[in-house]
N, CA, C and O of each residue as an XYZ file, in Angstrom:
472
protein
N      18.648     -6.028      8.773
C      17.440     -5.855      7.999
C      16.246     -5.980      8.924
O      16.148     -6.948      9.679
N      15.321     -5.002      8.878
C      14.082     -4.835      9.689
C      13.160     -4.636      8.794
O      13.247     -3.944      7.780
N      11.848     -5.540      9.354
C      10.383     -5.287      8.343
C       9.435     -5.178      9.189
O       9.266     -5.947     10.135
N       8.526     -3.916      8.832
C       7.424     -3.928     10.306
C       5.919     -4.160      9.180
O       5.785     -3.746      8.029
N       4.939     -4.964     10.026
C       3.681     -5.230      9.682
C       2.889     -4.600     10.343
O       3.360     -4.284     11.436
N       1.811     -4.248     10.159
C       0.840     -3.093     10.651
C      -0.336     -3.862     10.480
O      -0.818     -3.960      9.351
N      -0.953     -4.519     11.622
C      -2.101     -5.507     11.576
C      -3.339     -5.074     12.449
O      -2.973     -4.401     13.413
N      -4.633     -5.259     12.388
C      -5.758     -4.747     13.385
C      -5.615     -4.981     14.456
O      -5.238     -6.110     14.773
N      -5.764     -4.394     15.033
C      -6.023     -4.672     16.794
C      -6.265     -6.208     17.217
O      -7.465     -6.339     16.976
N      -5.787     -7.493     17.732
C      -6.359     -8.469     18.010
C      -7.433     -8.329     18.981
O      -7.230     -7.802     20.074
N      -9.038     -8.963     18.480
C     -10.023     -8.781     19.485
C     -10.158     -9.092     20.823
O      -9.148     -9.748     21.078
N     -10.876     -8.990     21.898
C     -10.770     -9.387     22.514
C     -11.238    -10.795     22.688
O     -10.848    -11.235     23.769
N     -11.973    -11.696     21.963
C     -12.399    -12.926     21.711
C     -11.210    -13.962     22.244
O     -11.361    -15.005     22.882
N      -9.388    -13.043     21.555
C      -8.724    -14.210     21.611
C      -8.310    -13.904     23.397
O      -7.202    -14.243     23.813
N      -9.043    -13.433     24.055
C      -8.213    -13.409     25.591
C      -8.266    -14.578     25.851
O      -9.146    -15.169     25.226
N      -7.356    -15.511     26.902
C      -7.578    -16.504     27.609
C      -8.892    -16.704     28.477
O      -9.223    -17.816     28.887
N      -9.703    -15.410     28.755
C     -10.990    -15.891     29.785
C     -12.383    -15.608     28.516
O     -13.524    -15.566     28.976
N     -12.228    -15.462     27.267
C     -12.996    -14.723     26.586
C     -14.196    -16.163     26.372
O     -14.101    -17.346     26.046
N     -15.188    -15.307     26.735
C     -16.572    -16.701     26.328
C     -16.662    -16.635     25.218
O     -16.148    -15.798     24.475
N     -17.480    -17.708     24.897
C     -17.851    -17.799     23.414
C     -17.795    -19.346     22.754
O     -16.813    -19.810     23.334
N     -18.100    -19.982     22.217
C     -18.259    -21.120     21.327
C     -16.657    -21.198     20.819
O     -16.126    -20.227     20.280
N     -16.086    -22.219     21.009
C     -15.204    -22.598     20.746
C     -15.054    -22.668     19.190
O     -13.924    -22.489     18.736
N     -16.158    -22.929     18.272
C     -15.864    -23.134     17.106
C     -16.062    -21.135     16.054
O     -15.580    -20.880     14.950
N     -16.782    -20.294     16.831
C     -16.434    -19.405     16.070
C     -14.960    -18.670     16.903
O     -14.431    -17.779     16.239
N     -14.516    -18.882     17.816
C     -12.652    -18.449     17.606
C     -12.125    -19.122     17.225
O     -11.057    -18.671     16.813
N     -12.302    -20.589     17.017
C     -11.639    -21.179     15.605
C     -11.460    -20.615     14.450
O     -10.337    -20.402     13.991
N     -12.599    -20.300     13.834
C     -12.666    -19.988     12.729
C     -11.841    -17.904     12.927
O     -11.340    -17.260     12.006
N     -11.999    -17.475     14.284
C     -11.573    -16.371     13.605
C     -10.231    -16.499     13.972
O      -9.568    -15.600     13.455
N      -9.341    -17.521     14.895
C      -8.298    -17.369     14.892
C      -7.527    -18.117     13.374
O      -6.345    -17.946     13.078
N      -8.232    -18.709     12.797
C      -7.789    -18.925     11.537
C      -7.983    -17.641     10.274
O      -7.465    -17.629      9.158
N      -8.663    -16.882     10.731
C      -8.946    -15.781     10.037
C      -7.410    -14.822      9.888
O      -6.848    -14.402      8.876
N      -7.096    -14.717     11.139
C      -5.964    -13.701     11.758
C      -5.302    -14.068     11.024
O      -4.828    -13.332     10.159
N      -4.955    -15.753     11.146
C      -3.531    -16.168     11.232
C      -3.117    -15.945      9.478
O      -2.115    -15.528      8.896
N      -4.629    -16.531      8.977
C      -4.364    -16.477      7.028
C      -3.806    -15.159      6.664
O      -2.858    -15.059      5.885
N      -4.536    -13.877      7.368
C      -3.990    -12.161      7.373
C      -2.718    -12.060      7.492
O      -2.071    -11.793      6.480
N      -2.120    -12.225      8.614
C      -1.052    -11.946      9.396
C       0.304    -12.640      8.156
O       1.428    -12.185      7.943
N      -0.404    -13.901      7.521
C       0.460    -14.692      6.384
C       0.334    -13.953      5.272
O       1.350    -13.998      4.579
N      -0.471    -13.338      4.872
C      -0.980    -12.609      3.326
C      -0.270    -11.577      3.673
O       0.883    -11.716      3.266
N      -0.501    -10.190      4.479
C       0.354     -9.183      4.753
C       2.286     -9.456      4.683
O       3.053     -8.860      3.927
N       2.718    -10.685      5.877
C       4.039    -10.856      5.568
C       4.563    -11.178      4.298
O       5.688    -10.940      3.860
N       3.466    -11.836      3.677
C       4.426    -12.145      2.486
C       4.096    -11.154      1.437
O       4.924    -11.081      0.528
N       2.764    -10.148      1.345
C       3.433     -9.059      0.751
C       4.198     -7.988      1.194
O       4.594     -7.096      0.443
N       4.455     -8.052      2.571
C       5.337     -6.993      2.984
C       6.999     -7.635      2.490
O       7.913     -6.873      2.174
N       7.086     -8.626      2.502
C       8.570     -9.419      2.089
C       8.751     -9.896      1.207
O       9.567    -10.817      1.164
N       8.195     -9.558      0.311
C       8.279     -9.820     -1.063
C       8.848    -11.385     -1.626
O       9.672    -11.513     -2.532
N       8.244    -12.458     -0.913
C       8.943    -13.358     -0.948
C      10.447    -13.928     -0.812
O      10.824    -15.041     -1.180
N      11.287    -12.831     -0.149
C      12.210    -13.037      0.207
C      12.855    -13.052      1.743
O      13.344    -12.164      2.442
N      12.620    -14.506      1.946
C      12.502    -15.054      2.999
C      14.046    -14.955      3.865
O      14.180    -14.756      5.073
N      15.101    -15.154      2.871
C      16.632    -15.660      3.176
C      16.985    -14.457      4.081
O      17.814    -14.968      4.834
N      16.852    -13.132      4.473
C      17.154    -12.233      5.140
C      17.293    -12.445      6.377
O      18.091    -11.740      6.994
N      16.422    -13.657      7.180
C      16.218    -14.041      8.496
C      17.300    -15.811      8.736
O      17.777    -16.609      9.544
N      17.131    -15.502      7.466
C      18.602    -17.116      7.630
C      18.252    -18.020      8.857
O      17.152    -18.544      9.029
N      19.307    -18.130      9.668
C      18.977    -19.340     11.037
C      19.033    -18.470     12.110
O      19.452    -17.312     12.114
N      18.517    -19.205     13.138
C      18.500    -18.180     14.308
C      17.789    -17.737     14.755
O      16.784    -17.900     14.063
N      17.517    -17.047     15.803
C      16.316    -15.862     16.401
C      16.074    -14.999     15.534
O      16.832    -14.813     14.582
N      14.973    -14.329     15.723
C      14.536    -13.751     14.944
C      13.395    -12.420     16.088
O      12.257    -12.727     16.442
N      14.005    -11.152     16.430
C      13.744    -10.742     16.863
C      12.145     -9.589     16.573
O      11.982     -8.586     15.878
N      11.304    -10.298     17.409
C      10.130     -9.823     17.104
C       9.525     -8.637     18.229
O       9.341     -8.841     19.429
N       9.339     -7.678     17.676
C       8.828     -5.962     18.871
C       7.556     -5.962     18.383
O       7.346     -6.135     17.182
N       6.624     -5.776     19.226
C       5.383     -5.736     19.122
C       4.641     -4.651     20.140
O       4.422     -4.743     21.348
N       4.335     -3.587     19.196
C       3.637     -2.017     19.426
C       2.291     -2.308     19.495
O       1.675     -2.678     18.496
N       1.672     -2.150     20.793
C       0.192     -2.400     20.751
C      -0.419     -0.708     21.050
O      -0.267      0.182     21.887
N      -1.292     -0.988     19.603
C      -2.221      0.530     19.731
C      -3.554      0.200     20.025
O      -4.193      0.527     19.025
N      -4.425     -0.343     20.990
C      -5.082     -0.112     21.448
C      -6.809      0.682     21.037
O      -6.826      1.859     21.398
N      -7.514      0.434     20.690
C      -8.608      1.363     20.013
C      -9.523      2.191     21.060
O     -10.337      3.078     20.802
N      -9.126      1.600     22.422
C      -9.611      2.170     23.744
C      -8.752      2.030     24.800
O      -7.618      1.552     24.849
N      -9.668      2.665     25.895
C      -8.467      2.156     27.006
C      -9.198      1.136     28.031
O      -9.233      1.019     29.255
N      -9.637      0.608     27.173
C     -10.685     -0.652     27.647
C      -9.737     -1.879     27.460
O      -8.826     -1.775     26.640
N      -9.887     -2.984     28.138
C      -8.625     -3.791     28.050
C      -7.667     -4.032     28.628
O      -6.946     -3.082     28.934
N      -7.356     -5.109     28.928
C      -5.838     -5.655     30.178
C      -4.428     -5.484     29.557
O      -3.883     -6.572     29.371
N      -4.006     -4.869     29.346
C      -2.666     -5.087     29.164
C      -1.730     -6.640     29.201
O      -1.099     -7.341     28.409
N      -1.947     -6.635     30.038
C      -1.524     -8.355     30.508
C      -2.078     -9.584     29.241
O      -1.648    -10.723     29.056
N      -2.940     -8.997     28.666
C      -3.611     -9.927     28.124
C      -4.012     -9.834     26.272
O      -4.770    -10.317     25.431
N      -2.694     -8.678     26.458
C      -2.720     -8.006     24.893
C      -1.194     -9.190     24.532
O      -0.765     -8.666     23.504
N      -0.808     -9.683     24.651
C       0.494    -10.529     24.347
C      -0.014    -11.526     23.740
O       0.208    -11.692     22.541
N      -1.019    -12.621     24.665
C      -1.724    -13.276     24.274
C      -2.835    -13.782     22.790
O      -3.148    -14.816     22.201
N      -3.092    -12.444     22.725
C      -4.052    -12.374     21.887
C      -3.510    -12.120     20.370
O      -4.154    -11.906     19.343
N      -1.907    -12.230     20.612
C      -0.908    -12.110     19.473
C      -0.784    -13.426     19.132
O       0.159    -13.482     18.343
N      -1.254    -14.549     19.317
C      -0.925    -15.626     18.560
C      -1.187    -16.479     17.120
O      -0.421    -17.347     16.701
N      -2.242    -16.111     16.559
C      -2.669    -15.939     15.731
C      -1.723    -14.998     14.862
O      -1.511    -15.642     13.835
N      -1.181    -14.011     14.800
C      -1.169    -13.160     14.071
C       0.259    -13.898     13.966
O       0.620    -14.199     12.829
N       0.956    -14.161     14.857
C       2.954    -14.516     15.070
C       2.513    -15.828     14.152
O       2.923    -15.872     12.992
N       1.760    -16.790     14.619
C       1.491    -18.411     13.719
C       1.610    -17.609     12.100
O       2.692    -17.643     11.514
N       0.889    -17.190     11.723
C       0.693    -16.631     10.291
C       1.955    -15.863     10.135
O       2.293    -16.536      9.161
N       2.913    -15.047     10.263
C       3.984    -14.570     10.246
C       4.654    -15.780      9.648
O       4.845    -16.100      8.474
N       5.068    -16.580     11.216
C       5.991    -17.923     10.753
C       5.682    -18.879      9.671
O       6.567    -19.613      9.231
N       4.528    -18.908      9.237
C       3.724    -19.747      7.744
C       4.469    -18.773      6.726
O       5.132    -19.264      5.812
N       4.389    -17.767      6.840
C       4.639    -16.954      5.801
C       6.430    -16.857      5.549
O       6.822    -16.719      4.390
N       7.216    -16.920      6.425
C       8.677    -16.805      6.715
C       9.049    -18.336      6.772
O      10.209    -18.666      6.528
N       8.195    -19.183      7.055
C       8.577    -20.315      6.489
C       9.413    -21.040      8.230
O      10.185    -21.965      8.483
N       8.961    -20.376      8.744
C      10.265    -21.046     10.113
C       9.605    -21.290     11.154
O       8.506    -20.736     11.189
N       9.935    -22.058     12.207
C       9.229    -22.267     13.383
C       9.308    -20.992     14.651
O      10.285    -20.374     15.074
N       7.846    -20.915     15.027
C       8.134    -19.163     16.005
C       8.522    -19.468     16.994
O       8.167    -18.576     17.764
N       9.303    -20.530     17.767
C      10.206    -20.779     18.570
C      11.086    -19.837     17.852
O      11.268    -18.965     18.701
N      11.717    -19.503     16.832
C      12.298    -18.522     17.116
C      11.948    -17.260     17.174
O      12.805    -16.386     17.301
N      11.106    -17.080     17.119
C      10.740    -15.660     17.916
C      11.120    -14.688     18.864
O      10.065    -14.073     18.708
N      11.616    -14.121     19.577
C      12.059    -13.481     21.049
C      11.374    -11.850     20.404
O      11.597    -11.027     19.516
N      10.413    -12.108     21.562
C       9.192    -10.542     21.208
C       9.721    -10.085     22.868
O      10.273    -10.548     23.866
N       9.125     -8.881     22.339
C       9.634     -7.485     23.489
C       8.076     -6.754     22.697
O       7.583     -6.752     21.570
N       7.759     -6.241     23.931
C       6.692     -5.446     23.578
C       6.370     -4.216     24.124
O       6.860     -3.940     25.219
N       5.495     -3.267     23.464
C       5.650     -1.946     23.890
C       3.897     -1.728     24.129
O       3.116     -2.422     23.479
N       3.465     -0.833     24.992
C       1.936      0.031     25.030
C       2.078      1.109     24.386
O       3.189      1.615     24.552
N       1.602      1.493     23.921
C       1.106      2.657     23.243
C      -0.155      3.650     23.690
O      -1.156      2.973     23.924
N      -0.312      4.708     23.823
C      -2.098      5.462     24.002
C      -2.921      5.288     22.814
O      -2.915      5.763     21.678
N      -3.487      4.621     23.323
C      -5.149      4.498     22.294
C      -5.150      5.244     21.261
O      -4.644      6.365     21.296
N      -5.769      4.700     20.075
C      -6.035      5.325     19.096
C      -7.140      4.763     17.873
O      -6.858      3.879     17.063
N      -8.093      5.291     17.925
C      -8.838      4.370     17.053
C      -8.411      4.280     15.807
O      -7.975      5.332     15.340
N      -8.400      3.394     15.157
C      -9.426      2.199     15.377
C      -8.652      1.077     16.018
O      -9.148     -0.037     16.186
N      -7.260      1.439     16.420
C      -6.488      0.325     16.654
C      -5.290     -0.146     15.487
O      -5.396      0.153     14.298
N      -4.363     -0.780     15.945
C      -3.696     -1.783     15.547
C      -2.602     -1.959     16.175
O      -2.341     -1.280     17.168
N      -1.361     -3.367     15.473
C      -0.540     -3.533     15.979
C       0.959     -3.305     15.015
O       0.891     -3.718     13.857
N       2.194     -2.710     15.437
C       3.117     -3.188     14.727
C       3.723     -4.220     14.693
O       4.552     -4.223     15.602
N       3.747     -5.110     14.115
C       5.232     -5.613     14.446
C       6.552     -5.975     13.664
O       6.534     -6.708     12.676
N       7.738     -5.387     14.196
C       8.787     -5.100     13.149
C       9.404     -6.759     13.528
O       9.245     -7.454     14.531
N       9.909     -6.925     12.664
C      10.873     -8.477     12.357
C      12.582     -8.149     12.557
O      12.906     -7.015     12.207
N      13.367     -8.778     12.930
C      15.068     -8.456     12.620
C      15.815     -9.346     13.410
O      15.728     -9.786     14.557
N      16.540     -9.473     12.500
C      17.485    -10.796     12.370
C      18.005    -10.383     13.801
O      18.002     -9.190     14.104
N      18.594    -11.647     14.975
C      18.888    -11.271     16.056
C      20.368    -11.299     15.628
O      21.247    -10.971     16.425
């Protein structure tokens, strides 16, 4: 069983070198993470038991809205969005095991990411 989520582009705010006031990427990495939880659980209809125990294999398609941007630093900026996943699935994202893909730009952006039982 595979479920893919289709989420905005993560900004660049969440890079590791990104300036800014610590308290508004608080607030927007809590933004993501509430999204990333609202989307999974209507994409899964509350049925959580499909992922049982175990890994839980996570692919993550980055589309890009430019070709502005590190690559290196698009993984990163997925944390927020994986935290809210695992709220929503109910499990710790230690189990997680992500593989990730680039994609060519496309505005306005976003990301996939499909879920499946390892």
């Amino acid at each position: 069983m595979s479920a893919t989520i289709v989420l905005p582009f993560p900004p660049s705010s969440l890079s590791g070198h990104a300036k800014g006031h610590w308290r508004k990427k608080a607030a927007e990495t809590k933004a993501l993470r509430q999204l990333a939880d609202y989307e999974t659980r209507v994409l899964m209809r509350a049925d959580f038991a499909t992922f049982g125990h175990g890994d839980i294999k996570v692919h993550i398609a980055f589309i890009p809205p430019s070709r502005r941007g590190d690559r290196s630093n698009f993984p990163a900026r997925m944390k927020p969005y994986l935290d809210g996943i695992a709220d929503a699935l109910g499990v710790n994202d230690a189990r997680f095991l992500p593989s990730y893909e680039f994609c060519e730009p496309k505005a306005p952006g976003c990301v996939r990411v499909t879920l499946e039982a390892a």
